[in-house]
N, C-alpha and C positions, 0 to 999 in steps of 0.2 A: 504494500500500500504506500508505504514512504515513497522508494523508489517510482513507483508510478504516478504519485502525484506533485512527486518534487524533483527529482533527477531528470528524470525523461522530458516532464514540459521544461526543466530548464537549459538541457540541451539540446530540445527539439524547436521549440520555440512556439509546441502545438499546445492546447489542454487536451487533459484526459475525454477522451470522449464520456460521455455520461452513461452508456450503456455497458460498459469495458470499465466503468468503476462496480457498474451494482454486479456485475459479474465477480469481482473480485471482494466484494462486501459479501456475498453469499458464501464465495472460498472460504471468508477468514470466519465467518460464522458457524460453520460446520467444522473448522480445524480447531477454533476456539471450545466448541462441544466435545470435540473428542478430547481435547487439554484435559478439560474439567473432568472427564469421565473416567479416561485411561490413566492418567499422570497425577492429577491430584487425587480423584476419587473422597475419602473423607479424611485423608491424611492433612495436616499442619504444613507440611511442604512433597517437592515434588517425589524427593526418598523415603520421606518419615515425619519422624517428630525434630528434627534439627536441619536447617538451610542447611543447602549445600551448592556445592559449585553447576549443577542443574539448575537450583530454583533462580540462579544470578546471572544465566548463558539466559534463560529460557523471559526474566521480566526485562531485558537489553530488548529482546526481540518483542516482548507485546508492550514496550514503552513506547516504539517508532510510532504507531499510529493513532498514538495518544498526542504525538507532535504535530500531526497536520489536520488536528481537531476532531480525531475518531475518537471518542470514549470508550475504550472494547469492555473495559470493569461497571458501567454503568448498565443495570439489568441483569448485572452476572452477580449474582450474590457471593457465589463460592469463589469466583477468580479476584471479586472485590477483596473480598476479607484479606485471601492467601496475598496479592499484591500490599495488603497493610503488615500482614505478619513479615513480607519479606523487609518492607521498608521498616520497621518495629526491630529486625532484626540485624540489620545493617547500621543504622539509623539514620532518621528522616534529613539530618544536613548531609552525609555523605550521601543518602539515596540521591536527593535531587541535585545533589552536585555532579554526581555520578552522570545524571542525565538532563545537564542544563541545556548544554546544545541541541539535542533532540525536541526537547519541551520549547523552546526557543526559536526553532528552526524557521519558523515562519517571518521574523521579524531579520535571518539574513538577508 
């Protein structure tokens, strides 16, 4: 989603077509579903009971599309929570330090 609505138009110089996003909004919808199902299931994080170097590869990758104004944790209860345990577990200055750029991306 980042890549296609920030990379591509800004080397292309075209916008995303509108149909070729909600195509890619139903991708991350269903891959989002299985996140929740397969990987978190009812656990604390994506191993167990303690983050781990999974839960910190896997919220870099559902943080992108939170930078180009997707909310993907909003409506998501269980990926909500788990994205607060992660940030809870890192903590909240280095979480968004971590991902200021991303969260920001719109204003380069």
């Amino acid at each position: 989603l980042f890549s296609l609505q920030v990379l591509i138009p800004l080397f292309t110089g075209q916008p995303l077509p509108s149909e070729k996003l909600q195509e890619v909004m139903e991708g991350l919808s269903t891959s989002l579903k299985q996140f929740e199902e397969r990987f978190l299931q009812d656990k604390d994080f994506i191993i167990g009971s303690e983050i781990s170097l999974a839960d910190l590869v896997a919220i870099v990758e559902l943080m992108q599309p939170v930078g180009v104004g997707c909310d993907i944790f909003e409506d998501r209860p269980r990926l909500m929570e788990w994205r607060r345990r992660v940030e809870e577990a890192v903590g909240k200055e280095l979480f968004f330090q971590a991902h200021e750029m991303i969260l920001n991306i719109k204003e380069l």
